[in-house]
Jmol script that loads the backbone (N, CA, C; Angstrom):
load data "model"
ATOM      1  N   UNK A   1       0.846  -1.174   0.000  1.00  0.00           N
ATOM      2  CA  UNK A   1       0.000   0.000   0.000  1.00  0.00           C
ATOM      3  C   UNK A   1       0.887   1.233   0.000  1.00  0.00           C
ATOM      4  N   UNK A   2       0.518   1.931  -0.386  1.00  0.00           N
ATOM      5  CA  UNK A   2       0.751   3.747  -0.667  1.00  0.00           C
ATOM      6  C   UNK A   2       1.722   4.008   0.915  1.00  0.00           C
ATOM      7  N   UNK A   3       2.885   4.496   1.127  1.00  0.00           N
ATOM      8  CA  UNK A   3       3.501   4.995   2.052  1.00  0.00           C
ATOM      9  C   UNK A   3       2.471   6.153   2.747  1.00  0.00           C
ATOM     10  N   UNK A   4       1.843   6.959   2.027  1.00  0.00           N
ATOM     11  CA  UNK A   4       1.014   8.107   2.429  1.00  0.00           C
ATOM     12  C   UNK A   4      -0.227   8.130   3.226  1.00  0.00           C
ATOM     13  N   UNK A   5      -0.593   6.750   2.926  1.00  0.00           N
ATOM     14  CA  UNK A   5      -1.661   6.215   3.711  1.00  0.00           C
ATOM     15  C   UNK A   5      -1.369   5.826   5.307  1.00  0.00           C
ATOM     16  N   UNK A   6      -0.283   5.109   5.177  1.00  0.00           N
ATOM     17  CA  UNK A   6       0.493   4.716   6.378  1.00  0.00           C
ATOM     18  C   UNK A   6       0.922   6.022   7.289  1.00  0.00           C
ATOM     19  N   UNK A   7       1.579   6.645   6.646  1.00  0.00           N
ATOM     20  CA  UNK A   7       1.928   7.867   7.227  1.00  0.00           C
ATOM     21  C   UNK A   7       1.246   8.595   8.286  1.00  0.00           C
ATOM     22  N   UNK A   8      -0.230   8.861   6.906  1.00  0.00           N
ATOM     23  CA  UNK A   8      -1.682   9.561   7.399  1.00  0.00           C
ATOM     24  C   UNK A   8      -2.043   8.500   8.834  1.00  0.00           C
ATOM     25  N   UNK A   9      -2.064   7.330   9.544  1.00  0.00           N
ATOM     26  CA  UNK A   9      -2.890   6.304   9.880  1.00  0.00           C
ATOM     27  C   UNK A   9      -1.815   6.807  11.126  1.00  0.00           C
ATOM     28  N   UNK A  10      -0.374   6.554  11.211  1.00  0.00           N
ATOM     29  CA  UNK A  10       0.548   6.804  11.928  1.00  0.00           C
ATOM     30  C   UNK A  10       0.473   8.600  12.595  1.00  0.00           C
ATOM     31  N   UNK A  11       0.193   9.282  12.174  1.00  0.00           N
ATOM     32  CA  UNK A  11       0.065  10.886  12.712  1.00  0.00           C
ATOM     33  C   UNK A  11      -1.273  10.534  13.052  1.00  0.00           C
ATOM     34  N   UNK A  12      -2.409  10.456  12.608  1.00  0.00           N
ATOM     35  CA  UNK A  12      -3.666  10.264  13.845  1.00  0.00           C
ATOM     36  C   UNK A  12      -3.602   9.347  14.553  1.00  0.00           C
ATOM     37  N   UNK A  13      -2.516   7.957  15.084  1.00  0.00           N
ATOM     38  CA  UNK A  13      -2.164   7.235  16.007  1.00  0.00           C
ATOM     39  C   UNK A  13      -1.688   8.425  16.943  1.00  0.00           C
ATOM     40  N   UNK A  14      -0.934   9.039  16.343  1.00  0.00           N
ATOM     41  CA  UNK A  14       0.155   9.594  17.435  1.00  0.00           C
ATOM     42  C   UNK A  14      -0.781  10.527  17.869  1.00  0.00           C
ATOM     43  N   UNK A  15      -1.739  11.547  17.365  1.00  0.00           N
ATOM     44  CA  UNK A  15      -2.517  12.374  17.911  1.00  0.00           C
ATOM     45  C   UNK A  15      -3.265  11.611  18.935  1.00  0.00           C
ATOM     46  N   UNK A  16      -4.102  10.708  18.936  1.00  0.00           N
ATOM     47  CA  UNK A  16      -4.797   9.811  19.350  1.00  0.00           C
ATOM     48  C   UNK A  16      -4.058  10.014  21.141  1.00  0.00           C
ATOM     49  N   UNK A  17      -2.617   9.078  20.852  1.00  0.00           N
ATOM     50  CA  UNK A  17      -1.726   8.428  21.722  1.00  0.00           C
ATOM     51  C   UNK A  17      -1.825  10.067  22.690  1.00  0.00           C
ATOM     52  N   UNK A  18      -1.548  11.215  22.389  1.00  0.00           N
ATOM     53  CA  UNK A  18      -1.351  12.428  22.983  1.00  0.00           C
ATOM     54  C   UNK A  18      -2.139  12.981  23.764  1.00  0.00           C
ATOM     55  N   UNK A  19      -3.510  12.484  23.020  1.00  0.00           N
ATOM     56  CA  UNK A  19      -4.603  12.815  23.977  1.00  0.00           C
ATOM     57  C   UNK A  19      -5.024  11.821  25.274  1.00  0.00           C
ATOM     58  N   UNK A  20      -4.941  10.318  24.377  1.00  0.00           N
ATOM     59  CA  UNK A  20      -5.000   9.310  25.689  1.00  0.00           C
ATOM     60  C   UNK A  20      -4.106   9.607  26.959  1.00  0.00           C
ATOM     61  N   UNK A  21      -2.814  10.125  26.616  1.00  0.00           N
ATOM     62  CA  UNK A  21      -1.954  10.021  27.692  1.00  0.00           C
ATOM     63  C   UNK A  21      -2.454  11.408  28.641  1.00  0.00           C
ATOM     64  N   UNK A  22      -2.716  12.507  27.701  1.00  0.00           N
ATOM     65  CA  UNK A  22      -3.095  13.884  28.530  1.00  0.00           C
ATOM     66  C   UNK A  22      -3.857  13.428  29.289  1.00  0.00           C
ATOM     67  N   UNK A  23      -5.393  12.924  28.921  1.00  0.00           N
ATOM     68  CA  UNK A  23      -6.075  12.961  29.819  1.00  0.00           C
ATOM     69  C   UNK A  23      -5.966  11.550  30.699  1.00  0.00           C
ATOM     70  N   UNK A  24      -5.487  10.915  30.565  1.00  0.00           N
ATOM     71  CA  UNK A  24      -4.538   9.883  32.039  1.00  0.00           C
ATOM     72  C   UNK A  24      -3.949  10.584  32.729  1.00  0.00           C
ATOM     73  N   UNK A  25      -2.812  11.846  32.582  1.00  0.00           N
ATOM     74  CA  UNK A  25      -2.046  12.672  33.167  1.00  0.00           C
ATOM     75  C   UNK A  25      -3.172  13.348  33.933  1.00  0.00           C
ATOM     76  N   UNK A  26      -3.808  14.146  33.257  1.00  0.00           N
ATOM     77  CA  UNK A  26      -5.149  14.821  34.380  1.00  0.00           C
ATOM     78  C   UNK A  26      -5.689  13.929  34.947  1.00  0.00           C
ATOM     79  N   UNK A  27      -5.616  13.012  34.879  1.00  0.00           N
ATOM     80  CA  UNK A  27      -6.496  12.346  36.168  1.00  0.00           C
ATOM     81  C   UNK A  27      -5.830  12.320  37.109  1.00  0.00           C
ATOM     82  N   UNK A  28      -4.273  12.019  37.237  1.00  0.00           N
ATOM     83  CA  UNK A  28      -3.521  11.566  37.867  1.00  0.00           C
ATOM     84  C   UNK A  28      -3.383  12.950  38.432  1.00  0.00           C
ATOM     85  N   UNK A  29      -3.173  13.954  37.678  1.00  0.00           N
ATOM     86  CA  UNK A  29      -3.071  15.091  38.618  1.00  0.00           C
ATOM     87  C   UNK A  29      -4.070  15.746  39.555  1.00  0.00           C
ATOM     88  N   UNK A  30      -5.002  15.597  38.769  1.00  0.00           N
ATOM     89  CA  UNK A  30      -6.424  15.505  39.832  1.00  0.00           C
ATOM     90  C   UNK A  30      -6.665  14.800  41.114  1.00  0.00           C
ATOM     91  N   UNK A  31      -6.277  13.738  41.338  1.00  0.00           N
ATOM     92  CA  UNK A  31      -5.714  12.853  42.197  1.00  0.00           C
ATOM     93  C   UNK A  31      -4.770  13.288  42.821  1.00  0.00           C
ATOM     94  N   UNK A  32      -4.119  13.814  42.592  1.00  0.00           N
ATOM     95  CA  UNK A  32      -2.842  14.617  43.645  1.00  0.00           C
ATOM     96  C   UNK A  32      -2.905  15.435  43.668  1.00  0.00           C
ATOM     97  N   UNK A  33      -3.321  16.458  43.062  1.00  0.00           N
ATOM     98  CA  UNK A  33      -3.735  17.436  43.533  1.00  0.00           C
ATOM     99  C   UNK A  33      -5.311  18.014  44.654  1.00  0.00           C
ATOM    100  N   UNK A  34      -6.374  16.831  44.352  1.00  0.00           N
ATOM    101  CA  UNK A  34      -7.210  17.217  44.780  1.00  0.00           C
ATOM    102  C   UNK A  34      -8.291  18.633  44.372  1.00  0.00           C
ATOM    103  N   UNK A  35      -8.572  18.883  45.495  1.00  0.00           N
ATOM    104  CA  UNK A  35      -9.488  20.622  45.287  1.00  0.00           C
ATOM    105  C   UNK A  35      -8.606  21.786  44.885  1.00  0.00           C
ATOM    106  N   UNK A  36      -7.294  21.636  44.824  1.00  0.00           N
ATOM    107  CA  UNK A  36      -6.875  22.705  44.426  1.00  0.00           C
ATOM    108  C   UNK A  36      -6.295  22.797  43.353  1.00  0.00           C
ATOM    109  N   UNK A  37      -6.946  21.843  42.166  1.00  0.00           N
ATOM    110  CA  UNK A  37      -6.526  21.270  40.678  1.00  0.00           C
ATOM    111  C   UNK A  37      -6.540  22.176  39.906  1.00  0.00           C
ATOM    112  N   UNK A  38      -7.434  22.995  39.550  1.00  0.00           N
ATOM    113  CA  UNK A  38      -7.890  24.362  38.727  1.00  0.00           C
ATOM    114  C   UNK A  38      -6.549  25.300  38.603  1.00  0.00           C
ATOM    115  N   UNK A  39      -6.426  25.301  39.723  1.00  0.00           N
ATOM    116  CA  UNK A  39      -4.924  26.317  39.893  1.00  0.00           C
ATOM    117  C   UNK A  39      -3.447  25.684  39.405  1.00  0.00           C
ATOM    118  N   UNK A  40      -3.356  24.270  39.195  1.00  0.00           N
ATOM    119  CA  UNK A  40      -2.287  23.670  39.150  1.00  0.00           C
ATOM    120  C   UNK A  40      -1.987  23.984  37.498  1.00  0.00           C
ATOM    121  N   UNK A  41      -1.142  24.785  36.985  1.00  0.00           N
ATOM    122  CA  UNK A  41      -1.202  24.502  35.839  1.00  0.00           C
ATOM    123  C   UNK A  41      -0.572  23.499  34.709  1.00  0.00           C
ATOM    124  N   UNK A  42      -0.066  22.340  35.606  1.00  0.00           N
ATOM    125  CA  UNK A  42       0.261  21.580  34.783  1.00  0.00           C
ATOM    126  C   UNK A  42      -1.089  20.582  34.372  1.00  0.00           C
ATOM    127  N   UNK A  43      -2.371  20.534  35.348  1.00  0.00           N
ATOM    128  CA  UNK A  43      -3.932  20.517  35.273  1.00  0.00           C
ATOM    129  C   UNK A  43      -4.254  21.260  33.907  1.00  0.00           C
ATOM    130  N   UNK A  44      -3.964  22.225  34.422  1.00  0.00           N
ATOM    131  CA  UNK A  44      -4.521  23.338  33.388  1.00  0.00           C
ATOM    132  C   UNK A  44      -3.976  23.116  31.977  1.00  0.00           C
ATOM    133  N   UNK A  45      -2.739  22.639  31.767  1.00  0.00           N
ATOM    134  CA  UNK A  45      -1.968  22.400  30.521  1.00  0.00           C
ATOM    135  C   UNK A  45      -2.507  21.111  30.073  1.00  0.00           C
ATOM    136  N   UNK A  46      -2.647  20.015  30.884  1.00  0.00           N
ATOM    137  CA  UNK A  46      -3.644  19.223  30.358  1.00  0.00           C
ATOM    138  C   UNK A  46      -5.027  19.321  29.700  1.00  0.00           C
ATOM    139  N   UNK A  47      -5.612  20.554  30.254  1.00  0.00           N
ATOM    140  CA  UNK A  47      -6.978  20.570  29.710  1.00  0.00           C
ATOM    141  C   UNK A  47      -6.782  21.188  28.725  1.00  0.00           C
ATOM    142  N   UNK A  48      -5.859  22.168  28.415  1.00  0.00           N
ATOM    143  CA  UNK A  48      -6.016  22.403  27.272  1.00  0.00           C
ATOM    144  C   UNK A  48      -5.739  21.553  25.740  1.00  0.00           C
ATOM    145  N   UNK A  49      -5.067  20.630  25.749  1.00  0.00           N
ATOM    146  CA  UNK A  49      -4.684  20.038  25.335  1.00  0.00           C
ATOM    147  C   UNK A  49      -5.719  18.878  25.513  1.00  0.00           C
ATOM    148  N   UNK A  50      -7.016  18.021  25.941  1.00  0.00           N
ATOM    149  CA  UNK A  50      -7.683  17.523  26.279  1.00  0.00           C
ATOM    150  C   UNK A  50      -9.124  17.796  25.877  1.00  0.00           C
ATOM    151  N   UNK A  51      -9.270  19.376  25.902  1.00  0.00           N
ATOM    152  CA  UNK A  51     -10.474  19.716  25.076  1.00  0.00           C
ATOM    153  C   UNK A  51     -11.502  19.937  24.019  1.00  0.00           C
ATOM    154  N   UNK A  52     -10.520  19.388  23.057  1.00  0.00           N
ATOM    155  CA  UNK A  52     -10.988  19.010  21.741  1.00  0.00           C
ATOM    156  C   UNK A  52     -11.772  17.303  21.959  1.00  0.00           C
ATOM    157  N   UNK A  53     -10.945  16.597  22.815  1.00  0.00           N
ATOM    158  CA  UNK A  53     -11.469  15.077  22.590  1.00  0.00           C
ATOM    159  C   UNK A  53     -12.733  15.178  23.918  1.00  0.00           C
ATOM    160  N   UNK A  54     -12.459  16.140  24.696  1.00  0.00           N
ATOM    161  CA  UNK A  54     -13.858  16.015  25.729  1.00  0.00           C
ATOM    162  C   UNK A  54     -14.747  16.963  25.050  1.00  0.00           C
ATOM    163  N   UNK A  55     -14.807  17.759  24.348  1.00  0.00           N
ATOM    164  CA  UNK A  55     -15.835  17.972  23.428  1.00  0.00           C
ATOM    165  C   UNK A  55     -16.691  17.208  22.570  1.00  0.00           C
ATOM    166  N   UNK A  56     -15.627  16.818  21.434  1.00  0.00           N
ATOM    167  CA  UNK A  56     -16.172  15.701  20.757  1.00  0.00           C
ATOM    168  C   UNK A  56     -17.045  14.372  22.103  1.00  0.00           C
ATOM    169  N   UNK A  57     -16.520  14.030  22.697  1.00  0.00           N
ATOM    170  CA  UNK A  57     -17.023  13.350  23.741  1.00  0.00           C
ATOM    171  C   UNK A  57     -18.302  13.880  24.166  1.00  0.00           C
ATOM    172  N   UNK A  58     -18.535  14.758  24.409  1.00  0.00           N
ATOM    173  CA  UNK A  58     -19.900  15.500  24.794  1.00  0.00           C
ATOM    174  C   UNK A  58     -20.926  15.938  23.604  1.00  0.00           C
ATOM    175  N   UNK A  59     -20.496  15.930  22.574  1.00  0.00           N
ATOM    176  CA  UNK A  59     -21.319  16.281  21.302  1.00  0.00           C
ATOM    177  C   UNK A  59     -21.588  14.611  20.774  1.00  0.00           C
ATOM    178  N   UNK A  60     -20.780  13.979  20.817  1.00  0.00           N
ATOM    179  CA  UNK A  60     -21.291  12.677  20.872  1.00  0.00           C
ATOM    180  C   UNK A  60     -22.617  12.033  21.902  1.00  0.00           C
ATOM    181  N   UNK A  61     -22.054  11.945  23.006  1.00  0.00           N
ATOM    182  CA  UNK A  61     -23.191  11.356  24.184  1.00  0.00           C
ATOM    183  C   UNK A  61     -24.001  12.178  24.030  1.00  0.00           C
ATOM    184  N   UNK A  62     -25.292  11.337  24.852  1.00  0.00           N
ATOM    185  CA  UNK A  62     -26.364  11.933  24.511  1.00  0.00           C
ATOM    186  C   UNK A  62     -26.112  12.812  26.021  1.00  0.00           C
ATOM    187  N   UNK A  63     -27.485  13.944  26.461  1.00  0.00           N
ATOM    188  CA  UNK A  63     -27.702  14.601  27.652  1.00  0.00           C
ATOM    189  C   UNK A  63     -27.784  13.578  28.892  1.00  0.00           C
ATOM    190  N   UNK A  64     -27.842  12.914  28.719  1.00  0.00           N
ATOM    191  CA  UNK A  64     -28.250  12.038  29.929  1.00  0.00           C
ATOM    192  C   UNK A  64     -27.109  11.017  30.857  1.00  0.00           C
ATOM    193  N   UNK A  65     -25.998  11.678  30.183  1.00  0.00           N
ATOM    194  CA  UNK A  65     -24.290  11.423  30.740  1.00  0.00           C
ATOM    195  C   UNK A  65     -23.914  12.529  30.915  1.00  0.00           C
ATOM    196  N   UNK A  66     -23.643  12.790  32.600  1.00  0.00           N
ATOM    197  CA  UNK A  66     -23.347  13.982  33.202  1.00  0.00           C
ATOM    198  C   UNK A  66     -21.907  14.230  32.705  1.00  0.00           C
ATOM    199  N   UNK A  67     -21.800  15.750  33.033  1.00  0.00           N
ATOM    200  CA  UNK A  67     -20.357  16.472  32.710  1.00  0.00           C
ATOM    201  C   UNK A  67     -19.477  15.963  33.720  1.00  0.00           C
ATOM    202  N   UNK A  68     -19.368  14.902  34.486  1.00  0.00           N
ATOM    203  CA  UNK A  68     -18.671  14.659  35.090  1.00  0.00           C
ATOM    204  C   UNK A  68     -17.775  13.564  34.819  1.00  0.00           C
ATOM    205  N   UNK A  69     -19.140  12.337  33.644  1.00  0.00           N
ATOM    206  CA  UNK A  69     -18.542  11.491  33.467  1.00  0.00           C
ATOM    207  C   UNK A  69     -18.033  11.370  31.887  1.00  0.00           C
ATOM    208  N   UNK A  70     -17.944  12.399  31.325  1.00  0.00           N
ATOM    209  CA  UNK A  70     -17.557  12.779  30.030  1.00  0.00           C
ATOM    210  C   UNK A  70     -15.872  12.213  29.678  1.00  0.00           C
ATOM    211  N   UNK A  71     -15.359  12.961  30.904  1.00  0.00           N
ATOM    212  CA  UNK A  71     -13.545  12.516  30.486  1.00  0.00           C
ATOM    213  C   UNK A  71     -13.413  10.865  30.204  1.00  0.00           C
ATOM    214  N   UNK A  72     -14.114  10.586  31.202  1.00  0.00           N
ATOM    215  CA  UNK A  72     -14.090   8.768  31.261  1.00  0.00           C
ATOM    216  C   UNK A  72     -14.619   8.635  29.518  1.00  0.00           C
ATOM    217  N   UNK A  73     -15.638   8.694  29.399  1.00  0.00           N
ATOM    218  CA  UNK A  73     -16.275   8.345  27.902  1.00  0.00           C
ATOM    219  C   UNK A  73     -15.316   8.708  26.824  1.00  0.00           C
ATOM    220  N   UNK A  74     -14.357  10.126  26.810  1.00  0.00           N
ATOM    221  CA  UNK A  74     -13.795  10.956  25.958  1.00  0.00           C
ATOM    222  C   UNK A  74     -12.701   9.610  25.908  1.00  0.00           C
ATOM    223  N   UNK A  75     -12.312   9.594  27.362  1.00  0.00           N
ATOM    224  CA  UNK A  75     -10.748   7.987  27.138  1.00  0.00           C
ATOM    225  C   UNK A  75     -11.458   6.918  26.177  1.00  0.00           C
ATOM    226  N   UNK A  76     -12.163   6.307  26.958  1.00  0.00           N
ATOM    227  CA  UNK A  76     -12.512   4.747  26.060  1.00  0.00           C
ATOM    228  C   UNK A  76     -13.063   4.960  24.722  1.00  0.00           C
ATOM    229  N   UNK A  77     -13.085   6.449  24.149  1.00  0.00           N
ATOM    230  CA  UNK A  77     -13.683   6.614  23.048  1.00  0.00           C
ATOM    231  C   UNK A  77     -12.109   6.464  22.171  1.00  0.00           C
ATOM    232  N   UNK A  78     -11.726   7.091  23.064  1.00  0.00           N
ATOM    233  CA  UNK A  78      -9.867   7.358  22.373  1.00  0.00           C
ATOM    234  C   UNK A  78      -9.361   6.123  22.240  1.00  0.00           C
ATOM    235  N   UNK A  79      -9.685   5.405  23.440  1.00  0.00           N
ATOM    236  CA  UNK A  79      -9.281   4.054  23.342  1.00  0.00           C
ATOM    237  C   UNK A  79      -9.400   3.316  22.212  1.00  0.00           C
ATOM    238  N   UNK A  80     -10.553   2.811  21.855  1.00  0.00           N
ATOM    239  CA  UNK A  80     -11.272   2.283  20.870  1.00  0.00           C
ATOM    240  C   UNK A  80     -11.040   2.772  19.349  1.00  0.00           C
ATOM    241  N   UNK A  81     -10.161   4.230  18.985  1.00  0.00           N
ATOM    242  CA  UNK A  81     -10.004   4.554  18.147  1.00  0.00           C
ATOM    243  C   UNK A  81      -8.231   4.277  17.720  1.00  0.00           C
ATOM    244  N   UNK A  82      -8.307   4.580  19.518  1.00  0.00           N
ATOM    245  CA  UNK A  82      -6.499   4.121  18.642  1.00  0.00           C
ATOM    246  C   UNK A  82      -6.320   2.364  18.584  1.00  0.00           C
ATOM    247  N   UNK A  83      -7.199   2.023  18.993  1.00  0.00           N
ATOM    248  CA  UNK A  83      -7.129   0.534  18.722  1.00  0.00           C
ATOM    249  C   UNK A  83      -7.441  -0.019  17.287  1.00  0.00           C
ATOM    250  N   UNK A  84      -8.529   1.004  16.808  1.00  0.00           N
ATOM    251  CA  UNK A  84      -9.252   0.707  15.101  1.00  0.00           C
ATOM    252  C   UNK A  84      -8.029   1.222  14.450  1.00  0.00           C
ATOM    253  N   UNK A  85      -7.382   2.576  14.869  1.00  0.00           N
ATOM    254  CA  UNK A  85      -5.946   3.034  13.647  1.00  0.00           C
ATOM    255  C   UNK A  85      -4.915   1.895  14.144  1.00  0.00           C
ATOM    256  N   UNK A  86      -4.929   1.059  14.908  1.00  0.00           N
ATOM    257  CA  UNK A  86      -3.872  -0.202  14.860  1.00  0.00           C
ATOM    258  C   UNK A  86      -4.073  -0.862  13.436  1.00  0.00           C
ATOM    259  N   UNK A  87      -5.309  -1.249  13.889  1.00  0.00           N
ATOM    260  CA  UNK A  87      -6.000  -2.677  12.840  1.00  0.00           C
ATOM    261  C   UNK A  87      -5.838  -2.011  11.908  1.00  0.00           C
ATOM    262  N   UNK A  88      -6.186  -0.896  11.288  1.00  0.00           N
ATOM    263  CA  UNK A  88      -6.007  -0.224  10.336  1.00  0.00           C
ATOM    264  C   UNK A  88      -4.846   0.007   9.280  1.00  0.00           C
ATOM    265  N   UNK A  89      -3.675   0.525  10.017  1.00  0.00           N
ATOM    266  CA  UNK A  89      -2.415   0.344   9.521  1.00  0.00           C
ATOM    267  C   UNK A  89      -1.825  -0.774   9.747  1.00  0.00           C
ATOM    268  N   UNK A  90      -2.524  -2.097  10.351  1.00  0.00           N
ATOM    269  CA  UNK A  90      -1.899  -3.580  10.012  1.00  0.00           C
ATOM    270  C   UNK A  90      -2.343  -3.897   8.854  1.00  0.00           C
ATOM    271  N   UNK A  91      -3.825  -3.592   8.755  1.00  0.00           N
ATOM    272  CA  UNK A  91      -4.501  -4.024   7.604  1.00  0.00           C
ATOM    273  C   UNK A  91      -3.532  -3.755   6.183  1.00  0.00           C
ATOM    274  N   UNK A  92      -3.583  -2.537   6.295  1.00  0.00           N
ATOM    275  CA  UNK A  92      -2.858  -1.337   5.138  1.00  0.00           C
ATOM    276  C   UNK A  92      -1.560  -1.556   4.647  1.00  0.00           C
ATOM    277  N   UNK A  93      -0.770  -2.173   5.888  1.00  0.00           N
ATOM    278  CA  UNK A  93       0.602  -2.657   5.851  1.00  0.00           C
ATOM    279  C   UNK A  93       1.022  -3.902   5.327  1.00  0.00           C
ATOM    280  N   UNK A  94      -0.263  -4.671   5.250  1.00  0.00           N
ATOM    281  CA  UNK A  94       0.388  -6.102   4.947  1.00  0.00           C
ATOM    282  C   UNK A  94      -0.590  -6.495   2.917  1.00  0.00           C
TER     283      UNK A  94
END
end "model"
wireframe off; spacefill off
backbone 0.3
color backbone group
Protein backbone atom coordinates (compact mmCIF):
# COMPACT_ATOMS: atom_id res chain seq x y z
CA UNK A 1 0.00 0.00 0.00
CA UNK A 2 0.75 3.75 -0.67
CA UNK A 3 3.50 4.99 2.05
CA UNK A 4 1.01 8.11 2.43
CA UNK A 5 -1.66 6.21 3.71
CA UNK A 6 0.49 4.72 6.38
CA UNK A 7 1.93 7.87 7.23
CA UNK A 8 -1.68 9.56 7.40
CA UNK A 9 -2.89 6.30 9.88
CA UNK A 10 0.55 6.80 11.93
CA UNK A 11 0.06 10.89 12.71
CA UNK A 12 -3.67 10.26 13.84
CA UNK A 13 -2.16 7.23 16.01
CA UNK A 14 0.15 9.59 17.43
CA UNK A 15 -2.52 12.37 17.91
CA UNK A 16 -4.80 9.81 19.35
CA UNK A 17 -1.73 8.43 21.72
CA UNK A 18 -1.35 12.43 22.98
CA UNK A 19 -4.60 12.82 23.98
CA UNK A 20 -5.00 9.31 25.69
CA UNK A 21 -1.95 10.02 27.69
CA UNK A 22 -3.10 13.88 28.53
CA UNK A 23 -6.08 12.96 29.82
CA UNK A 24 -4.54 9.88 32.04
CA UNK A 25 -2.05 12.67 33.17
CA UNK A 26 -5.15 14.82 34.38
CA UNK A 27 -6.50 12.35 36.17
CA UNK A 28 -3.52 11.57 37.87
CA UNK A 29 -3.07 15.09 38.62
CA UNK A 30 -6.42 15.51 39.83
CA UNK A 31 -5.71 12.85 42.20
CA UNK A 32 -2.84 14.62 43.65
CA UNK A 33 -3.73 17.44 43.53
CA UNK A 34 -7.21 17.22 44.78
CA UNK A 35 -9.49 20.62 45.29
CA UNK A 36 -6.88 22.71 44.43
CA UNK A 37 -6.53 21.27 40.68
CA UNK A 38 -7.89 24.36 38.73
CA UNK A 39 -4.92 26.32 39.89
CA UNK A 40 -2.29 23.67 39.15
CA UNK A 41 -1.20 24.50 35.84
CA UNK A 42 0.26 21.58 34.78
CA UNK A 43 -3.93 20.52 35.27
CA UNK A 44 -4.52 23.34 33.39
CA UNK A 45 -1.97 22.40 30.52
CA UNK A 46 -3.64 19.22 30.36
CA UNK A 47 -6.98 20.57 29.71
CA UNK A 48 -6.02 22.40 27.27
CA UNK A 49 -4.68 20.04 25.33
CA UNK A 50 -7.68 17.52 26.28
CA UNK A 51 -10.47 19.72 25.08
CA UNK A 52 -10.99 19.01 21.74
CA UNK A 53 -11.47 15.08 22.59
CA UNK A 54 -13.86 16.02 25.73
CA UNK A 55 -15.84 17.97 23.43
CA UNK A 56 -16.17 15.70 20.76
CA UNK A 57 -17.02 13.35 23.74
CA UNK A 58 -19.90 15.50 24.79
CA UNK A 59 -21.32 16.28 21.30
CA UNK A 60 -21.29 12.68 20.87
CA UNK A 61 -23.19 11.36 24.18
CA UNK A 62 -26.36 11.93 24.51
CA UNK A 63 -27.70 14.60 27.65
CA UNK A 64 -28.25 12.04 29.93
CA UNK A 65 -24.29 11.42 30.74
CA UNK A 66 -23.35 13.98 33.20
CA UNK A 67 -20.36 16.47 32.71
CA UNK A 68 -18.67 14.66 35.09
CA UNK A 69 -18.54 11.49 33.47
CA UNK A 70 -17.56 12.78 30.03
CA UNK A 71 -13.54 12.52 30.49
CA UNK A 72 -14.09 8.77 31.26
CA UNK A 73 -16.28 8.35 27.90
CA UNK A 74 -13.80 10.96 25.96
CA UNK A 75 -10.75 7.99 27.14
CA UNK A 76 -12.51 4.75 26.06
CA UNK A 77 -13.68 6.61 23.05
CA UNK A 78 -9.87 7.36 22.37
CA UNK A 79 -9.28 4.05 23.34
CA UNK A 80 -11.27 2.28 20.87
CA UNK A 81 -10.00 4.55 18.15
CA UNK A 82 -6.50 4.12 18.64
CA UNK A 83 -7.13 0.53 18.72
CA UNK A 84 -9.25 0.71 15.10
CA UNK A 85 -5.95 3.03 13.65
CA UNK A 86 -3.87 -0.20 14.86
CA UNK A 87 -6.00 -2.68 12.84
CA UNK A 88 -6.01 -0.22 10.34
CA UNK A 89 -2.42 0.34 9.52
CA UNK A 90 -1.90 -3.58 10.01
CA UNK A 91 -4.50 -4.02 7.60
CA UNK A 92 -2.86 -1.34 5.14
CA UNK A 93 0.60 -2.66 5.85
CA UNK A 94 0.39 -6.10 4.95
Amino acid sequence: MAPTELLLLGVLRALVEVALLSLLGQGVVALLAGSRRATNPIYVLFGIVTKPAIRAARWITPKLVIDKHIPFVSFFLLFWLWIFLAWAKQFLAS
